[in-house]
Structure formats: C-alpha cells, structure tokens
C-alpha positions in Angstrom: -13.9 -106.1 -36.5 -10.8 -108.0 -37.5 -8.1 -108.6 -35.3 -4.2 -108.0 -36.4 -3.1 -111.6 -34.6 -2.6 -112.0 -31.5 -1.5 -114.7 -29.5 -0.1 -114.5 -26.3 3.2 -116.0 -26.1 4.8 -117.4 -22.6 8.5 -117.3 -22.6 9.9 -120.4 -20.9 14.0 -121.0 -21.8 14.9 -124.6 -21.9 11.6 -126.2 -22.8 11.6 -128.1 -25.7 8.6 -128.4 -28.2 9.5 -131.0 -30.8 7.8 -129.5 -34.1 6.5 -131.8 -36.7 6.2 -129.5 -39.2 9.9 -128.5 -38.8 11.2 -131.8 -38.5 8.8 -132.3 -41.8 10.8 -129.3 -43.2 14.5 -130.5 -42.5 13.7 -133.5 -44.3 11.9 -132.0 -47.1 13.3 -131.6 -50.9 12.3 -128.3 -52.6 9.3 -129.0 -53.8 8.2 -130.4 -50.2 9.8 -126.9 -48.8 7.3 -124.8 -51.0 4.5 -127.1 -49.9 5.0 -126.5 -46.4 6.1 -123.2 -47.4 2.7 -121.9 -48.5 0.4 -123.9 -45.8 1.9 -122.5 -42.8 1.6 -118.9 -44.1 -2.2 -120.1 -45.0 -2.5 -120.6 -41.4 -1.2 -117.1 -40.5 -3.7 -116.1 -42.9 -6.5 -118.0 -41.5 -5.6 -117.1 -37.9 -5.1 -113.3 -39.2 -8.5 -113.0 -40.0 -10.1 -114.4 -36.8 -13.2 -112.1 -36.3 -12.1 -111.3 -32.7 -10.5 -112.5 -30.0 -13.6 -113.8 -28.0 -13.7 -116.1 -30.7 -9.8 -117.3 -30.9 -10.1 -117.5 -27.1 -12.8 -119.8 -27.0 -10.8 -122.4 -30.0 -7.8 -122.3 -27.8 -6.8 -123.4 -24.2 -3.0 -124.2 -25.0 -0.4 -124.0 -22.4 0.5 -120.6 -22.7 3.3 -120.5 -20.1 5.3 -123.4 -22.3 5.5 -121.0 -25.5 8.9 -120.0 -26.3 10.5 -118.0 -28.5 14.3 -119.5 -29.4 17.3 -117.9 -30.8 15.6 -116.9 -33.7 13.9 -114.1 -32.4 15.3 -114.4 -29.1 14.6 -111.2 -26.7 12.5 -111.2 -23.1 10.2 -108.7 -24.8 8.7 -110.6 -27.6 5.5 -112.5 -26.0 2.4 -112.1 -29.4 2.5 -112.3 -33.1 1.6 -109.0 -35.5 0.6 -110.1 -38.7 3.4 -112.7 -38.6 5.9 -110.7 -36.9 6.7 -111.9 -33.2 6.3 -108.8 -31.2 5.7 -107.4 -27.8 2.4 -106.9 -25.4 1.8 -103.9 -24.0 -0.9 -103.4 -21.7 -2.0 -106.9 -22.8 -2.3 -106.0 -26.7 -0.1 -106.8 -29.6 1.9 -103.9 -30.9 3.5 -103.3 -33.9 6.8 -105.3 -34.2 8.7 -101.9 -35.9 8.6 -100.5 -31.8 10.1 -103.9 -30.2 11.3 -106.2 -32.3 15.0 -106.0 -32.7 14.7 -108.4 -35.5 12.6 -106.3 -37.5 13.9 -103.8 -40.5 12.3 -101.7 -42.3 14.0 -102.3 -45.6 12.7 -100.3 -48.5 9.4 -99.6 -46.9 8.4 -96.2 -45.4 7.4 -94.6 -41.6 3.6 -95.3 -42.9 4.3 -99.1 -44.3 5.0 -102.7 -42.6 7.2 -104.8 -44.2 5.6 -108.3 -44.9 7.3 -111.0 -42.5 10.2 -112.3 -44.9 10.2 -115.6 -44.2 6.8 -115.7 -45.7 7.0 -113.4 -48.9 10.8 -112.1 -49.4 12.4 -109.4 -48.3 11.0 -105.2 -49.3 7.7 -105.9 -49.9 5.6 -103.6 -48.4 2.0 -102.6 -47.3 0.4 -99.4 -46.2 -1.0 -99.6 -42.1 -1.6 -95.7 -42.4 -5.3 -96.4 -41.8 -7.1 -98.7 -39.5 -8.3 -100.6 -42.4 -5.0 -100.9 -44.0 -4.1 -102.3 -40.5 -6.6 -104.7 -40.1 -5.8 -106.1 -43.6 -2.0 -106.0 -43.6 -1.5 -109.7 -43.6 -4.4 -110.1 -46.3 -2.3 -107.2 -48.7 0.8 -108.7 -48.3 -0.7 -112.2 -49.8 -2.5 -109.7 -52.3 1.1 -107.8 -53.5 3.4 -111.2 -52.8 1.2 -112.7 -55.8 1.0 -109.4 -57.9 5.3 -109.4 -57.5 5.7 -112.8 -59.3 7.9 -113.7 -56.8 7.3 -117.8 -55.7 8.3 -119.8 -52.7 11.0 -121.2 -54.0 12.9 -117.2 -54.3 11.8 -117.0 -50.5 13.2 -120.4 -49.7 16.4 -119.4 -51.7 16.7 -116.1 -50.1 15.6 -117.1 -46.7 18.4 -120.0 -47.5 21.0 -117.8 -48.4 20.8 -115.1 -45.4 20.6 -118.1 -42.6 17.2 -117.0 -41.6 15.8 -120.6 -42.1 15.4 -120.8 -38.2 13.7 -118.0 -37.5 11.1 -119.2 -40.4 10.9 -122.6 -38.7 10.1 -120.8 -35.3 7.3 -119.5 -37.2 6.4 -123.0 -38.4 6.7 -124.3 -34.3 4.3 -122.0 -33.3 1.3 -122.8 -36.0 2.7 -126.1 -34.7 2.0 -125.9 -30.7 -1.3 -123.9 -31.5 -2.5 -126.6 -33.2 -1.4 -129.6 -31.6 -2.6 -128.0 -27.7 -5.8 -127.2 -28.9 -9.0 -127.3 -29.3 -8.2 -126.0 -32.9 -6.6 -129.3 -33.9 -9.7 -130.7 -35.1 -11.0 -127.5 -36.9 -10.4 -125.0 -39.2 -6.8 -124.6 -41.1 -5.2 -126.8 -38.3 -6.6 -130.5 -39.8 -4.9 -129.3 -43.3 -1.8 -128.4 -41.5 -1.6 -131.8 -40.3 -2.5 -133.6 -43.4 0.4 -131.4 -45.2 3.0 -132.2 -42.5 1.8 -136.0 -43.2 2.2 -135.3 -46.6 5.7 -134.3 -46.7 6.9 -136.8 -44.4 5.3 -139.7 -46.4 7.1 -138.1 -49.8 3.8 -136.8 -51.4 4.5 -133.7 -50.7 3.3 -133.1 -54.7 -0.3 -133.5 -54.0 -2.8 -130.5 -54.0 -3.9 -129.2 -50.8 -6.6 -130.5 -48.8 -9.8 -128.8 -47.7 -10.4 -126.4 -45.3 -9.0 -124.0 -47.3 -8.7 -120.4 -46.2 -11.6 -118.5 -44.5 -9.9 -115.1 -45.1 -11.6 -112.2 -47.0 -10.0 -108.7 -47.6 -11.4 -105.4 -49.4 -10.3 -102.1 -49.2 -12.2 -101.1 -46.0 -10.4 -104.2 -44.4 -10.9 -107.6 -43.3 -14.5 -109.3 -43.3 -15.4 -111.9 -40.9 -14.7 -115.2 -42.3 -17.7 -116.7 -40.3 -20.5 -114.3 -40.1 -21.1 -112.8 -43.3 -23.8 -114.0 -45.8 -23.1 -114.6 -49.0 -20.1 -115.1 -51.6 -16.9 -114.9 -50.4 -13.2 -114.2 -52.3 -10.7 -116.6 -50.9 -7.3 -115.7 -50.0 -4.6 -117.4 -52.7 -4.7 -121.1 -51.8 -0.7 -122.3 -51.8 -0.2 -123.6 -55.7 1.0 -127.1 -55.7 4.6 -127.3 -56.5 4.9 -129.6 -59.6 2.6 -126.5 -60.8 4.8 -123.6 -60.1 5.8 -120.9 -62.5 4.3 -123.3 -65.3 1.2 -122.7 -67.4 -1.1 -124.5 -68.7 -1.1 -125.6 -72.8 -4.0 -124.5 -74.3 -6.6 -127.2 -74.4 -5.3 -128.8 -72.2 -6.2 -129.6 -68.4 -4.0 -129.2 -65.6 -2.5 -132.1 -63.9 -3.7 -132.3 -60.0 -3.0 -135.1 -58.2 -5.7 -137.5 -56.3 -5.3 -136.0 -52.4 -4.4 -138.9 -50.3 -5.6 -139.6 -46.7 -4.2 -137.9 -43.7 -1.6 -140.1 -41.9 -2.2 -140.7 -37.7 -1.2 -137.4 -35.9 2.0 -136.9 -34.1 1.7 -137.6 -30.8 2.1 -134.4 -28.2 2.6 -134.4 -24.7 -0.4 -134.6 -23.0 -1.5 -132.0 -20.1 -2.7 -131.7 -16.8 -5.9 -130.6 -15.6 -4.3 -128.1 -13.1 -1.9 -126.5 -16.3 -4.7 -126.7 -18.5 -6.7 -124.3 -16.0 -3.9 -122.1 -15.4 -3.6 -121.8 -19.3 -7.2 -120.5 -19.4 -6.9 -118.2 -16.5 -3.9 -116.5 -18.3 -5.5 -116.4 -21.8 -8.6 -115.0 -20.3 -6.5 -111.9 -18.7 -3.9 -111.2 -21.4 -6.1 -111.0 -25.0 -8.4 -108.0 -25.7 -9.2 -106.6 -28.4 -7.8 -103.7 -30.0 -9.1 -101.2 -32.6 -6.5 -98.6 -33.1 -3.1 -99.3 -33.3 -1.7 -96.8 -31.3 -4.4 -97.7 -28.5 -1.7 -100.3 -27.2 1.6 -98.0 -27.2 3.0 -97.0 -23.5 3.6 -93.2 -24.2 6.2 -91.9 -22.9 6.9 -88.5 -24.3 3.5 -87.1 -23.6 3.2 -84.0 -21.9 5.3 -83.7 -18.8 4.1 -82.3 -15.4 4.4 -78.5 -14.8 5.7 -79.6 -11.2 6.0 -81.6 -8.5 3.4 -80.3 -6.0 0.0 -77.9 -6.7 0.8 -74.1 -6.0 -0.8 -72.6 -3.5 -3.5 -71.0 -3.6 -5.4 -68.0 -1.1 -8.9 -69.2 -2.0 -10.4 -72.2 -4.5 -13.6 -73.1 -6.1 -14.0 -76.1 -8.2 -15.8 -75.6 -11.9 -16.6 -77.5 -15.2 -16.9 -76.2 -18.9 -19.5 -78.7 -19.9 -18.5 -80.4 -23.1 -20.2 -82.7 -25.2 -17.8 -86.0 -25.2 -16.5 -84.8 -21.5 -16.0 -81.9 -19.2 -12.9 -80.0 -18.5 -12.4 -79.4 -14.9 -10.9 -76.3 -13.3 -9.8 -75.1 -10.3 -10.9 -71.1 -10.1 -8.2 -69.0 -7.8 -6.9 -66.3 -6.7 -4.2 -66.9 -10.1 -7.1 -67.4 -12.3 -8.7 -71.0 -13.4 -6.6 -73.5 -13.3 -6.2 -77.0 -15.1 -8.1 -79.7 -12.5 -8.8 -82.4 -15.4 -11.5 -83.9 -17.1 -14.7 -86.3 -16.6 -16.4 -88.5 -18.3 -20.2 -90.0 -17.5 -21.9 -92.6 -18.3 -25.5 -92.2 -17.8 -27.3 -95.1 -19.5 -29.3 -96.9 -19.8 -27.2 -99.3 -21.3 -25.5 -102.7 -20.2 -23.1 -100.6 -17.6 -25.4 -97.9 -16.5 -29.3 -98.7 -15.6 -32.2 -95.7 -15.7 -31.2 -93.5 -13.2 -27.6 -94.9 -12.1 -24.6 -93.2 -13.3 -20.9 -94.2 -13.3 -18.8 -91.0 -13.5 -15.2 -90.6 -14.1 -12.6 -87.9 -13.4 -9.0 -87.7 -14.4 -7.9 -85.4 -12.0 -4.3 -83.8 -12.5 -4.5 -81.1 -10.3 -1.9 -77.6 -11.4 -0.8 -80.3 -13.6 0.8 -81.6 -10.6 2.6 -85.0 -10.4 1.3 -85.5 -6.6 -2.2 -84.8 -7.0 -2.8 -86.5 -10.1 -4.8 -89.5 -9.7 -8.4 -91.1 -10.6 -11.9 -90.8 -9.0 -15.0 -93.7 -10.1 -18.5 -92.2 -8.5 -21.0 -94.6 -8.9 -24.5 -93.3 -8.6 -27.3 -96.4 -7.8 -31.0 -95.1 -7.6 -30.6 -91.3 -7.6 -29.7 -91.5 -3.4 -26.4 -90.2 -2.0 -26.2 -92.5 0.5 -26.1 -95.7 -1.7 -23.3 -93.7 -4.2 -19.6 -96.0 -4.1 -16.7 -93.7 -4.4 -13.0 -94.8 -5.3 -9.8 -93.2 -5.6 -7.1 -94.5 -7.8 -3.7 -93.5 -7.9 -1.5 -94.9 -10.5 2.0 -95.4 -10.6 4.7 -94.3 -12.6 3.5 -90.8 -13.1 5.0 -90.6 -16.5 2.6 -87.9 -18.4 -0.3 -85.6 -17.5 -3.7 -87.4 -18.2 -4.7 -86.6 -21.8 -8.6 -86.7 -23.6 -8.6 -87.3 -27.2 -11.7 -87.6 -29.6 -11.1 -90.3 -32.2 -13.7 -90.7 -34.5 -16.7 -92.6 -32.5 -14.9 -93.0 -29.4 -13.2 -91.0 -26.4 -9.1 -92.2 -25.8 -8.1 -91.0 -22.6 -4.0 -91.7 -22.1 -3.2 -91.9 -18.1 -0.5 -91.0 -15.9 1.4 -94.2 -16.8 1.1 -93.4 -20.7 -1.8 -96.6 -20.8 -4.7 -95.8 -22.6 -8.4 -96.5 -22.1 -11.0 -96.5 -24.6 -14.4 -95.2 -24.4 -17.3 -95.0 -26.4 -18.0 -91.5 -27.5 -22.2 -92.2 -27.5 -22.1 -93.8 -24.5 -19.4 -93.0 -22.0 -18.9 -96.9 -21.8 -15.5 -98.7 -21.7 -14.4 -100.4 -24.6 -10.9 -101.4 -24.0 -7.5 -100.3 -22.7 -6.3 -100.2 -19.0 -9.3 -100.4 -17.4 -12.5 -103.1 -17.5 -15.6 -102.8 -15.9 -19.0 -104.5 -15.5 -22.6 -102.8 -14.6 -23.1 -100.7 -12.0 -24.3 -102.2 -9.0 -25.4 -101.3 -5.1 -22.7 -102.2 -2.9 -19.9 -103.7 -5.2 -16.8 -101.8 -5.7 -15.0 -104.5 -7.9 -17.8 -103.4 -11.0 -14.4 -101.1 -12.2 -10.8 -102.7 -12.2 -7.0 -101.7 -13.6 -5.8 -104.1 -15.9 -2.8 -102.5 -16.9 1.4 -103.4 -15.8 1.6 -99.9 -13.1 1.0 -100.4 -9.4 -2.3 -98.9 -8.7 -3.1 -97.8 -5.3 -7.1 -97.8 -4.6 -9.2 -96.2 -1.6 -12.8 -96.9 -1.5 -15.7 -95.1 0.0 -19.6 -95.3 0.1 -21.4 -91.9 -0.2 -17.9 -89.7 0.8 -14.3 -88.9 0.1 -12.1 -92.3 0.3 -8.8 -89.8 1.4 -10.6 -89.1 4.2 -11.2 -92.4 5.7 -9.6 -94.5 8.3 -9.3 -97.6 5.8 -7.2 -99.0 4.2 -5.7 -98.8 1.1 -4.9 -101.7 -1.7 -2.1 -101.8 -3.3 -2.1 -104.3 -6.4 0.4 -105.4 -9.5 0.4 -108.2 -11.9 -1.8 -110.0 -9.5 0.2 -109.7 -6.2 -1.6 -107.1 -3.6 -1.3 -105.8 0.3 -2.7 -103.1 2.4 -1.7 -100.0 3.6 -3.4 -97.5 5.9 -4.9 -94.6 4.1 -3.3 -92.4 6.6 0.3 -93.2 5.6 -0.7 -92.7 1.9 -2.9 -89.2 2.0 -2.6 -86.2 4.9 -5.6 -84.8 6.7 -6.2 -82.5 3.9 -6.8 -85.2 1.9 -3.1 -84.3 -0.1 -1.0 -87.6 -1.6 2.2 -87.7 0.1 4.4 -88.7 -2.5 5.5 -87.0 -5.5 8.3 -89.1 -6.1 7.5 -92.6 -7.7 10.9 -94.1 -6.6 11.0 -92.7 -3.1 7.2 -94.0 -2.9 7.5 -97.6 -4.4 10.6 -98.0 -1.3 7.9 -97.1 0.8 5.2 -99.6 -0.6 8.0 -102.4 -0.4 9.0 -101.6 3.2 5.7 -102.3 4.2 4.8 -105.2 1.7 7.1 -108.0 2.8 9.4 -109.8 0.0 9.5 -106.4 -2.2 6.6 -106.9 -4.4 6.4 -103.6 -6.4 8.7 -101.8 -9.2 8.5 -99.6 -12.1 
C-alpha cells in the first residue's frame, strides 16, 4: 500500500539550512525556473509513491530535529508533508493539510476534493480523495489533470510570481533539498537527478534534458502501485519537458531537438553530522512514522459521543455479560435498572505472529454507565491455557474526551478511545495494525509486549493472574517519553473505583507528585 508522504518535520526557529536548489532558483532565468520547476515536483512525485514507510525509513536518517518550516508556512503545528502540502502529525501520522494548515484554501474545489499544492500546478485544480484510492493517488492525479489543463510551468511561475508566494514554493524546494543532502537518499533514486539539475542551472545549462533516474511513480484508478515491487511494464509519471521545448510542437518530419546531457558538477557541500545527532535522528524517525491506511485513522476526534456522566449510577445488584459478536463483543453490566453499556472486547486468538496456539491477548474497552471515571482499558494476556501464568494491565487514558467507540471498516476493526486516538485492528485476526497502540507477541512474563504510542498521559497498572486495581504497586505514569510512579492506592479505592473524574483536577495531582510538572492536556 502507498503512502500519502510523510515526513516528519522538526521545528527548530533560527537554524539555518542554506538550499542549493533555492540559491540555484534566485539565480535562475525562466527557462532555468521551469527546469527546477518541474524536477523538484518530480521528487514529490517520486517520494509520493514510496511503497511504505518501512521503506522511506530505511533510505533516510536525516537530522530530524534541524527541519524547519520558515515564514512561508510558519505555524508550531505544521511538522509532515501531505501530498505536497506541509501539514500537521497527529498521533504520529500525516493528516490532511485542509484540518491544520492555515495556509491551505480550498479555492474552487469541494468538501470531497484537495486542491493540488499551488506552487506545483496553479491555483483551483482539483482531485477527488473521497475514496482511499483517490487518496493514495492524489499527488499522482494532480500530475495526471495539471497535464490534461494545458497549463505549463511558466503560468505557475507567473502566478506563483504575481501573488508573492515564491517563498513558500522555495520552502518546498529546501526540504527536497535537506532530504537529500542528509541522507542516505543522496546517492539513490530521484535525489542524484535533483543534484545534477541544481548543477545544471547554476552552470547556465539549465536547457538540457533531464537526466536518468527518472520517476518510479505509477498511478491507476485503484491507486498507487509500488514503484519497486511490481513485475512487469510500468507507465511513468510525466517526466518535466525541457524548457526550450515548452508549448512548441514538433514540424512534421522532423525530429525534436534534445540537447546532449552533460555531467553532474561536484555536490554542494553540507554540514556534516555527529554520531550522537545522527542516532538521535534514528530514534526519532523510528517512533514518529507509521503507516496509515484510512485517512481519517489519524484525526483526534473531538466531537464524538460525550459521556452520559461523571460517575457510574448505583446500582442494588450487578452481573457482568457479553452479546458475542463476530468482530467483537459488547459488554454489559445486568442491574437492577436493566443491562447496561460496560464496553466492548476484542481477542486475538491466533495462531499468528502476536498470538501462538493456545495463548490469547484479549482486549476490553471498558466505559462503564458510559461514565467518564470508570472508563479505561484492560490487556489479558493468556500464555499456555494456565491462569496463573495470564499478565493483566489496566490502562487509563487521559483526556477523557469521548466514550470508546467500535467501528467495522471494510477488513478491519477501528476502535476510537477516550482521547479521540484511534487504533486499528484487523477484522480476521484481532491483530493491531496501526494507531495508538503497538504491540509485539505475546509472551510469559513480559508486560512491555503492548504499549501507548499516542500524545495523552496514560496511567498503567500491571498484574500477573489478578486485578491490577487491587494491588499494592505502583502505577506508571508516562507522556512523550517522560514517566514516574505513583501508588496504586492514591489512584483507585479499595473497590477497585478510579478516583478522578476530572482530567484537570487529576493531571494537578499527577504533577504534585511528579517533580518539575511533567504532564498536561
């Protein structure tokens, strides 16, 4: 499956990143404008269709942390690109830059279309993303309907030109820049031909034909195909026209002038890293990219369905039951008002690469009355069919924003939690597949197999073979990597009840007892 692209972008004000390719472009006539022009949206092309992010992970180790984002497109929230838009993370994906980035209008296109980056293809033209496909493809259709408008580069340089947007398109040339110049990709792929066309320009032979590698990229109605790993003949994405070839066509009989390609001049020289940034840089690619499959996996929600109340009524006598379902169970609490709303689980029972014969990793997303105090997270994990080896864990996750919702979407389960984070599982399987949460195979005596990944706070209790609540442990508190401990006793009652209802009055708590107040929402 193809990525919409993603890179993770470090916000740093102040540090400078001296780009060749716009220094290249300030000096540049017309004809060397177009040139650049059309091979730095062939990279966003190229990069675009990267088959997934285990792959553009592996090609890059830059040093994230020194990415910036100037003026241009200046906001704290814009940290990835979406199909050449800079846009926002959340929950460590790339979402769609009409949510939040300031910098992006609509123009003439619809709710269901994206307009195409402007810098790249003028402004108004539009692509459907009402399908996955369609999103998977966008930048590949907006190449596709830029050639079908007979616009040219040299109406988006005009227009780009005449609305003083020609920074913001040179931000866009930086980063193709940085990525190639602090990576492994500088050798490979579309990054060599960026180089030889920045050399190009700067040695005034900017009129040559591009060099090979030319673009990877394949698109078809279902979507993008991997550039890499399919067999077979593949359709090109345009190639950028040379510019003494613009607009003109060829007499009849006659062949088409192409000038000889010339050798690439010596690379600019970059500055050169440490070992100790370098390893930091990997450490923070490696936790911010997943993948993502739907769109709308990524999106914080925040208007889901609010909490009936603070606290569970309560009740004269209780009994816990399940309607067995056949992508999860819906959980109930039977009382003396009638069954009541307890949540729903999902299991894994293998075998496959989580679950071995006869374990089981079960989960329940517990939002008891729909109650904002007892709504929190349980992960059994059942090893050899024995009680006694089972690992139980209690998660409570904060804000409380929206009850816990289950979903069926198409081949897999999307479960939205109490912080409006989503996690993805498969529908066959009960497996993870992204979102929130990670985990790894199920295994005797290791607790860390499940983890939160998300921006909340998330409180965890563990327990083998029995109820975490009622231990005398202690409880982990975590956030963007920084952590402490807390008796369970301060956080749940003897009965096993959360104390808190209220996030605010809570996270005070957490930071009273966490010195340098670590924790907010």
């Amino acid at each position: 499956m193809k990525i919409l692209f993603l890179m993770t972008l470090w916000l740093c004000a102040g540090i400078a990143f001296a780009s060749p390719g716009s220094y290249a472009w300030k000096k540049a006539d017309l004809a060397g404008k177009i040139f650049l022009l059309q091979e730095y949206k062939a990279f966003y092309l190229e990069i675009g269709n990267t088959e997934s992010l285990a792959d553009l992970e592996a090609k890059t180790s830059l040093r994230w942390q020194e990415f910036f984002i100037s003026s241009a497109w200046a906001s704290e929230n814009l940290d990835c690109f979406y199909v050449g838009w800079p846009s926002r993370r959340v929950n460590n994906v790339c979402t769609s830059p009409a949510r939040n980035n300031p910098a992006y209008q609509t123009g003439a296109c619809s709710s269901g279309e994206l307009q195409c980056q402007p810098r790249f293809y003028g402004k108004d033209l539009c692509v459907p993303i009402g399908t996955q496909a369609q999103r998977n493809s966008a930048m590949a259709a907006c190449e596709r309907k830029f050639q079908e408008s007979g616009r040219s580069a040299a109406d988006v340089i005009a227009q780009t030109q005449a609305e003083g947007k020609e920074a913001a398109l040179l931000e866009l040339i930086g980063a193709a820049d940085r990525i190639c110049g602090e990576s492994e990709q500088r050798g490979r792929g579309i990054c060599p031909r960026i180089a030889a066309a920045v050399n190009r320009v700067r040695s005034g032979a900017s009129e040559a034909v591009p060099t090979e590698p030319r673009i990877g990229a394949r698109a078809t109605a279902e979507g993008a195909t991997p550039p890499t790993r399919t067999r077979g003949p593949q359709t090109r994405a345009p190639t950028a026209t040379p510019p003494d070839t613009i607009n003109r066509r060829p007499t009849t009989g006659t062949t088409p002038r192409v000038a000889a390609p010339m050798a690439a001049q010596p690379p600019v020289r970059r500055p050169t890293q440490t070992q100790e940034q370098l390893e930091q840089a990997v450490v923070i690619a490696n936790r911010g990219l997943q993948q993502v499959n739907l769109s709308d996996d990524c999106e914080v929600e925040r208007q889901g369905q609010p909490f009936e109340r603070d606290e569970p009524r309560n009740f004269q006598f209780v009994s816990l039951g399940a309607q067995l379902d056949e992508n999860w169970d819906t959980l109930v609490t039977n009382s003396n008002l009638g069954p009541v709303p307890r949540g729903f689980q999902i299991v894994n029972r293998g075998p496959n690469e989580i679950v071995a014969t006869g374990d089981q990793r079960e989960w329940q997303f517990i939002s008891s009355d729909n109650s904002r105090r007892e709504t929190y997270i349980t992960i059994g994990d059942g090893i050899g069919g024995r009680v006694s080896n089972n690992l139980e864990s209690v998660i409570v996750l904060i804000p409380r924003r929206v009850q816990p919702r289950v979903e069926s979407l198409g081949n897999v389960v999307r479960v939205t939690l109490a912080t409006g984070e989503r996690v993805i599982f498969d529908k066959a399987s009960g497996r993870v597949l992204r979102g929130a949460f990670r985990e790894n195979r199920v295994t005797q005596g290791n607790f860390n197999n499940v983890a939160y990944t998300g921006t909340g706070i998330s409180i965890r209790i563990n327990k083998r073979a029995g109820d975490p609540r009622e231990s005398q442990g202690q409880a982990t508190i975590t956030q963007n990597g920084r952590s402490c401990q807390v008796p369970t006793s301060q956080l749940w009652n003897r009965d096993a009840n959360f104390r808190y209802s209220d996030d605010r009055q809570l996270v005070q708590f957490l930071n009273q007892r966490c010195s340098g107040g670590r924790f907010s929402i």
